[in-house]
VOLO-416962 format. One line per field, with one value per atom (N, C-alpha, C): residue number from 1; residue in one letter; x, y, z. Coordinates in nm, 4 decimals. Layout:
REM residues N
nr (NUM_...)
rest (a_...)
xx (X_...)
yy (Y_...)
zz (Z_...)
This chain:
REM residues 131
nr (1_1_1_2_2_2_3_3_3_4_4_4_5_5_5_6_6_6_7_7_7_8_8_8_9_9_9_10_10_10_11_11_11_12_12_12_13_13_13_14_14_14_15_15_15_16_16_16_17_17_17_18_18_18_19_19_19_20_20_20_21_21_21_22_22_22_23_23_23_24_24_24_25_25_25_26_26_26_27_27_27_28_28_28_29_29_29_30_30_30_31_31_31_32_32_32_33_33_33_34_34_34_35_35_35_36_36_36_37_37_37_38_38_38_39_39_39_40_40_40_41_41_41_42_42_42_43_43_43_44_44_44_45_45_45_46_46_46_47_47_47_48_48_48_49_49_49_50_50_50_51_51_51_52_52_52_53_53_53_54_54_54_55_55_55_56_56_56_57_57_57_58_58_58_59_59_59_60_60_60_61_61_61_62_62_62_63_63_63_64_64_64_65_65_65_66_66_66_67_67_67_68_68_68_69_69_69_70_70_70_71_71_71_72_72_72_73_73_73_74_74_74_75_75_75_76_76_76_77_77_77_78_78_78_79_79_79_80_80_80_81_81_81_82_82_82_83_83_83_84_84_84_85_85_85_86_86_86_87_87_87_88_88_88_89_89_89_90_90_90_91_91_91_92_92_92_93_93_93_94_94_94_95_95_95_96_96_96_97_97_97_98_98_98_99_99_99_100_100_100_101_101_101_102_102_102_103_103_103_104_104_104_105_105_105_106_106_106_107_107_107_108_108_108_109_109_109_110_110_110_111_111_111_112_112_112_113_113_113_114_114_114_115_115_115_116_116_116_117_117_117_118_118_118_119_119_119_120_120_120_121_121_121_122_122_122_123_123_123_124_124_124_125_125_125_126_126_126_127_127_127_128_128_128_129_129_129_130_130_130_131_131_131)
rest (x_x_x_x_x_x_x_x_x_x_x_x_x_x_x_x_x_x_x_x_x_x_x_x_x_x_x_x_x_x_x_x_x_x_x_x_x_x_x_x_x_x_x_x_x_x_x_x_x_x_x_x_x_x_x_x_x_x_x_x_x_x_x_x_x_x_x_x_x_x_x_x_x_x_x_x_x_x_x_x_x_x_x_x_x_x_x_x_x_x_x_x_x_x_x_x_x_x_x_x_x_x_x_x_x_x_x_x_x_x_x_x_x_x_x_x_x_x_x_x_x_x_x_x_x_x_x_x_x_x_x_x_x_x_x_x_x_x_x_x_x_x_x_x_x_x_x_x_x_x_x_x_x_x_x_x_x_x_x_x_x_x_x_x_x_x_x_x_x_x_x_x_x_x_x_x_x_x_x_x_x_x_x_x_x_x_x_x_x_x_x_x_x_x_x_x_x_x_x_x_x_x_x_x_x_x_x_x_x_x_x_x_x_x_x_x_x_x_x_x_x_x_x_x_x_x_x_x_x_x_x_x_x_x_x_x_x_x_x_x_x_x_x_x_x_x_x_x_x_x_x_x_x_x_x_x_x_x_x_x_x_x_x_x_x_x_x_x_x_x_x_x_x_x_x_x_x_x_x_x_x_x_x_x_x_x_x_x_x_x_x_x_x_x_x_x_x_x_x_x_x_x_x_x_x_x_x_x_x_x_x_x_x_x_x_x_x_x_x_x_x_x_x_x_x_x_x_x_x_x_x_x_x_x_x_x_x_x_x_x_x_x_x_x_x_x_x_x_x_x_x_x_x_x_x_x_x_x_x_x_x_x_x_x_x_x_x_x_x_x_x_x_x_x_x_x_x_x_x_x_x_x_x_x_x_x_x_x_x_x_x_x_x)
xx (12.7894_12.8910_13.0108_13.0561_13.1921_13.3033_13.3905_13.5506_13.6092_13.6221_13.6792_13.8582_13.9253_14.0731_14.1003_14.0378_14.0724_14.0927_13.9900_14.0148_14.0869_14.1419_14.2002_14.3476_14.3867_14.5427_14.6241_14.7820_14.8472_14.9253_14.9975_15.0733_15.2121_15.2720_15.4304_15.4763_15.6469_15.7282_15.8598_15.9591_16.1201_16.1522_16.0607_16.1117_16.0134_15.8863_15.9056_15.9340_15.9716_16.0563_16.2023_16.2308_16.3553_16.4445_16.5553_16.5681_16.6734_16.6962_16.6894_16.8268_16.8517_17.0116_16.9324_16.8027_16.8075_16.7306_16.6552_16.5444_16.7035_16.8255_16.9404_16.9855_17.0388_17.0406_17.0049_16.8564_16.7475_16.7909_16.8114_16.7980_16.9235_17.0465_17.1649_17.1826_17.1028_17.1097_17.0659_16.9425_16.9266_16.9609_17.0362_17.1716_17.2642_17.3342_17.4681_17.4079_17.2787_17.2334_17.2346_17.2296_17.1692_17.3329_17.4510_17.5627_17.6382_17.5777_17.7067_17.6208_17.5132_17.4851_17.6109_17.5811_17.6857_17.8868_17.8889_18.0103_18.0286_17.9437_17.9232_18.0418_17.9584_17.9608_18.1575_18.2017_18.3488_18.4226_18.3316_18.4355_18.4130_18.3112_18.2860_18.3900_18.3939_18.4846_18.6307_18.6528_18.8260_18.8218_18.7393_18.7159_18.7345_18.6695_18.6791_18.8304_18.8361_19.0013_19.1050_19.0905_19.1746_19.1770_19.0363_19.0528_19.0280_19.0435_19.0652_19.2466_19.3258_19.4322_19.5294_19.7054_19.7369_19.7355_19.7238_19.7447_19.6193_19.5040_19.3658_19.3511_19.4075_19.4333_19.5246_19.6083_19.7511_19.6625_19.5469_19.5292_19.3984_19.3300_19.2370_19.2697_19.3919_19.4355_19.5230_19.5312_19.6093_19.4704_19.3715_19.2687_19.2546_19.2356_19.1659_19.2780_19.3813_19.4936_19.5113_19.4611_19.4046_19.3615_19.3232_19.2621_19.1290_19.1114_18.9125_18.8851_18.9827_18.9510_18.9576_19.0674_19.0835_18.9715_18.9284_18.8206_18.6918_18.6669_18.5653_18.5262_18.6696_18.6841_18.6625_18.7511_18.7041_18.5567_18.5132_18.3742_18.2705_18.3098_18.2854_18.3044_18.4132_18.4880_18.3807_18.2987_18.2650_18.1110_18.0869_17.9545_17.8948_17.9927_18.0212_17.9837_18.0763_18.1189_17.9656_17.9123_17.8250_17.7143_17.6936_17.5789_17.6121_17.6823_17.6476_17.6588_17.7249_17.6613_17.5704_17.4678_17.3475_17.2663_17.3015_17.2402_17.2440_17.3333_17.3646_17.2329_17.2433_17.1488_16.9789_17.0039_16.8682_16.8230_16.9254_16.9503_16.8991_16.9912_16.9611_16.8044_16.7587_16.5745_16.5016_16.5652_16.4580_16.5058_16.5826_16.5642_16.4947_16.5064_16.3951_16.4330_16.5572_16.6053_16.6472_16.7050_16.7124_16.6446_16.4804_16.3750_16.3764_16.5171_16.4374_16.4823_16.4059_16.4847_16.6273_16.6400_16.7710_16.9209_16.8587_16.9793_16.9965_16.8669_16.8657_16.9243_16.9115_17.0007_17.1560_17.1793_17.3018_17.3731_17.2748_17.3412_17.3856_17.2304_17.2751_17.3709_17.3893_17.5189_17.6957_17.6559_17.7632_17.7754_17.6723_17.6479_17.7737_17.7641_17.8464_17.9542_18.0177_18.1183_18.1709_18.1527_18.1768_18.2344_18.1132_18.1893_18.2821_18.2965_18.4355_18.5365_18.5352_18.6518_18.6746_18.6061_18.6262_18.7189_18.6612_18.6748_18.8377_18.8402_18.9564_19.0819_19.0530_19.1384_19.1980_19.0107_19.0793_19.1814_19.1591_19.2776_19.4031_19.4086_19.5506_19.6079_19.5208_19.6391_19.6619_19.5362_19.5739_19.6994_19.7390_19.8377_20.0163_19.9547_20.0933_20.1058_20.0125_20.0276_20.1118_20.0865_20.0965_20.2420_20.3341_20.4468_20.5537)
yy (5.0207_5.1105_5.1040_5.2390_5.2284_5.2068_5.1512_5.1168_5.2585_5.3530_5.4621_5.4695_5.3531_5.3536_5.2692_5.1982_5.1792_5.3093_5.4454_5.5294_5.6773_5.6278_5.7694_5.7910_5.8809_5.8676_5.8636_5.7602_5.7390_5.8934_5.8774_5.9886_5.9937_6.1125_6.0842_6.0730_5.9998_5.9595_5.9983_5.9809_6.0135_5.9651_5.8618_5.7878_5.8763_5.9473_6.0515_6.2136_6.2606_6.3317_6.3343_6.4501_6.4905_6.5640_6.4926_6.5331_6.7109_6.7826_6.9380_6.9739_7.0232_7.1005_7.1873_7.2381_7.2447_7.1638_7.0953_6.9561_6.8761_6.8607_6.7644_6.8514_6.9963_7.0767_7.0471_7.0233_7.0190_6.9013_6.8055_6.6422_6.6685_6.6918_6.6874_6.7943_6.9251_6.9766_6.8798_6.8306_6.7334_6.6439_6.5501_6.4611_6.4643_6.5937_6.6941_6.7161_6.7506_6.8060_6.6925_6.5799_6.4603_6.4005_6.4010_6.3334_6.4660_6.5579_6.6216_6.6006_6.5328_6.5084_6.3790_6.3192_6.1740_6.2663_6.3351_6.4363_6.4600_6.5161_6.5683_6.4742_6.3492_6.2629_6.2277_6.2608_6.2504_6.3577_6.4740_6.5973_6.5634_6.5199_6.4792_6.3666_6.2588_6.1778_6.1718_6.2864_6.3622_6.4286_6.5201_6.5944_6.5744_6.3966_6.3373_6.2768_6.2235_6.1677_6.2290_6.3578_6.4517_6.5090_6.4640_6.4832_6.3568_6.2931_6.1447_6.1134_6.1259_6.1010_6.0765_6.0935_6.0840_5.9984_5.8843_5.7144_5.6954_5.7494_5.7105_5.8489_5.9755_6.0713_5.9914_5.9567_5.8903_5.8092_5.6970_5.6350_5.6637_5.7719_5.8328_5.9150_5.9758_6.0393_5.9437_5.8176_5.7525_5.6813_5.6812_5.5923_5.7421_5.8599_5.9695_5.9652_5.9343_5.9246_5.7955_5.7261_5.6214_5.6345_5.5358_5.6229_5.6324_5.5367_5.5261_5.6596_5.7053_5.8167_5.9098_5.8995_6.0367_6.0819_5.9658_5.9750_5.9893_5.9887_6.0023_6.1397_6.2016_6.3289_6.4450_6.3356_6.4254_6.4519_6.3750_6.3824_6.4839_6.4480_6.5668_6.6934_6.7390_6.8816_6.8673_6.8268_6.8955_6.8933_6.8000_6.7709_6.8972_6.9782_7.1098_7.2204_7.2054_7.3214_7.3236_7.2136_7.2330_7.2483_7.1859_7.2657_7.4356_7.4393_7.6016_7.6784_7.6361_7.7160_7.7038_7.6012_7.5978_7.6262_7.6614_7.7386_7.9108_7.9467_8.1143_8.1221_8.0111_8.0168_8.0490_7.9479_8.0039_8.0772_8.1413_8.2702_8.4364_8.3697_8.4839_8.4621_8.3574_8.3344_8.4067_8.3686_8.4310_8.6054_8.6393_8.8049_8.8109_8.6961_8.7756_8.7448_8.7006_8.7209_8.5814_8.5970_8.4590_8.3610_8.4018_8.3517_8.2724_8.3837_8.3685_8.1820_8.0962_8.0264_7.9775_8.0697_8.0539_8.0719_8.2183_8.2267_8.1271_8.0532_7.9347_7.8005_7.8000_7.6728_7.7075_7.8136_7.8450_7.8193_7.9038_7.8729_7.7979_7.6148_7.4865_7.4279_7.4734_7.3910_7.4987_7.6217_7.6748_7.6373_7.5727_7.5578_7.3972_7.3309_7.1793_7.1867_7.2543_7.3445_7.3991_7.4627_7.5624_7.4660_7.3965_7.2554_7.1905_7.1687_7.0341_7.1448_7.2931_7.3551_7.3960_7.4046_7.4500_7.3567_7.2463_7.1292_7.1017_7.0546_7.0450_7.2129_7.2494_7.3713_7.3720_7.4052_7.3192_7.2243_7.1144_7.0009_7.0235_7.0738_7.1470_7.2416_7.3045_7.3917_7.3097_7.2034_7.1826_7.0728_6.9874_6.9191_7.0559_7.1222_7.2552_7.3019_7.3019_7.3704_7.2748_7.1182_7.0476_6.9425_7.0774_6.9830_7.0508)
zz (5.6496_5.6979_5.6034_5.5488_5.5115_5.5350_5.4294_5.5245_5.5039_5.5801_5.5668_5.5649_5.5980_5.5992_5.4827_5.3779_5.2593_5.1786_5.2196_5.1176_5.1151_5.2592_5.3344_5.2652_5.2273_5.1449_5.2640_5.2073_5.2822_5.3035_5.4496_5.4737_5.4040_5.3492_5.2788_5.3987_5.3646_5.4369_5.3793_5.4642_5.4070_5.2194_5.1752_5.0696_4.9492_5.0319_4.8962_4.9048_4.9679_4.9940_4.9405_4.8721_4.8327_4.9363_4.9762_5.0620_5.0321_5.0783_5.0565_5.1327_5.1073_5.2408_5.3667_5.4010_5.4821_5.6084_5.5091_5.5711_5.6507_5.5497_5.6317_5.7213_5.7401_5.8090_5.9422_5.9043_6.0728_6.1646_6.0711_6.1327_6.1320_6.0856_6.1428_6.2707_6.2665_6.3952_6.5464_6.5086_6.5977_6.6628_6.5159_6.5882_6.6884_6.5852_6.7168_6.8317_6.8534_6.9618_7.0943_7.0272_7.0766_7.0917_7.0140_7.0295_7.1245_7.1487_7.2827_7.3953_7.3844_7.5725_7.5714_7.4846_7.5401_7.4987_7.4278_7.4384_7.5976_7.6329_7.7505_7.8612_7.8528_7.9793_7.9551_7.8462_7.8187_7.8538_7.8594_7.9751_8.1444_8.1445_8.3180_8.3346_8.2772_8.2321_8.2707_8.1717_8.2168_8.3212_8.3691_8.5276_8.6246_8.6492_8.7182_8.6764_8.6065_8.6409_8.6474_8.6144_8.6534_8.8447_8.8673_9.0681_9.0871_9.0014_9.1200_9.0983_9.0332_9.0891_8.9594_8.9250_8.8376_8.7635_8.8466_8.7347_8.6776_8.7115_8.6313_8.5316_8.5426_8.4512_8.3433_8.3659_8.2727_8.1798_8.2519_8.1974_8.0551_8.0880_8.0541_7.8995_7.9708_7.8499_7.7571_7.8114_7.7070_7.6114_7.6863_7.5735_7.5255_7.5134_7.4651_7.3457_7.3690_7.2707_7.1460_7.1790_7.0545_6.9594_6.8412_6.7154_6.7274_6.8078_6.8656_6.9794_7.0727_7.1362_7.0598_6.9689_6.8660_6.7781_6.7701_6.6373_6.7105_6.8085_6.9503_6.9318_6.9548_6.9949_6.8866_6.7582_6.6401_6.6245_6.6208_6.5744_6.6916_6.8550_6.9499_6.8837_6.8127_6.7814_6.6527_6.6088_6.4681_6.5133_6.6293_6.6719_6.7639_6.7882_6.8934_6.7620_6.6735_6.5855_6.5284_6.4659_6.3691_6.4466_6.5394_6.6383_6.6467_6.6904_6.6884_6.6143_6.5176_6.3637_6.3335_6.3450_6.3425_6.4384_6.5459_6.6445_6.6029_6.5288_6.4846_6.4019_6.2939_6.2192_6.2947_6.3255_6.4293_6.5333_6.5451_6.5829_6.4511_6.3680_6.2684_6.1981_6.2078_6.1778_6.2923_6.4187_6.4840_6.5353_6.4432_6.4821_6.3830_6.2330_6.1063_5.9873_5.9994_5.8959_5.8474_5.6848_5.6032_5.5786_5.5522_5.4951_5.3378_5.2936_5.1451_5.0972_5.0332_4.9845_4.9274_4.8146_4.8467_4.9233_4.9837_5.0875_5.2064_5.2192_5.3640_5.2964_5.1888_5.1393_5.1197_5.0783_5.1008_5.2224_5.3170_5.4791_5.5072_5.4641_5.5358_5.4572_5.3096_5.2942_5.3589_5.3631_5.4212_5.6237_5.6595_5.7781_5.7353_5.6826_5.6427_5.6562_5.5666_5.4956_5.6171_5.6657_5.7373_5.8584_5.9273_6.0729_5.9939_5.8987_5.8623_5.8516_5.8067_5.7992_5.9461_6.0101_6.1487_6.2548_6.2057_6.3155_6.2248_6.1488_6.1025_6.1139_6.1372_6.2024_6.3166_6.4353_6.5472_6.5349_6.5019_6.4937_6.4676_6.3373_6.3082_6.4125_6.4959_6.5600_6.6817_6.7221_6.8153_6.8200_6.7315_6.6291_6.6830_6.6132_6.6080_6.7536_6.7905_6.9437_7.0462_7.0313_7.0950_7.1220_6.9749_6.9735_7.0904)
């Protein structure tokens, strides 16, 4: 009998693979997708301490106000943004369109591009708005 798994080729993996702007695209869509359920549980979070009473609101918004809530939150605001720019995207595939190679690499790096300018906007106004 033959050893048939000495001669079977191994499967590729991440390490030979180049990785591509829209292959990171995918897996970063996934991420975001995966970091606003736990986003999530930080608006229920405030919801609730906003109807449970002022001193646990006070206190809520003072950790949201830290550099660890801030930076929580930042990353919520780009984890929001870049999901749904990449949700448009896949939106605009499935009416048909932006097949071609290069215009889909364009996208996912304008999909990048696009959440850090976004999210950093947000911020700024919300910065200006807030004085």
């Amino acid at each position: 009998m033959a050893n048939l798994t000495n001669n079977r080729p191994l499967s590729p993996h991440l390490q030979i693979y180049k990785p591509i702007p829209t292959m990171v695209m995918s897996i970063l869509h996934r991420i975001t997708g995966a970091a606003l359920y736990f986003g999530t549980i930080l608006v229920a979070w405030w919801l609730i301490a906003a109807s449970t009473g002022a001193a646990y609101f006070d206190w809520v918004s003072w950790f949201m106000g830290t550099i660890i809530g801030r930076l929580v939150l930042f990353g919520y605001t780009w984890a929001l943004l870049h999901h749904m720019l990449g949700g448009l995207r896949h939106l605009m595939w499935d009416a048909g369109y932006g097949f071609d190679k290069h215009f889909s690499t364009k996208l996912a790096k304008a999909n990048i591009i696009g959440s850090v300018v976004l999210t950093v906007l947000v911020w700024a106004i919300a910065y200006a708005v807030r004085s």
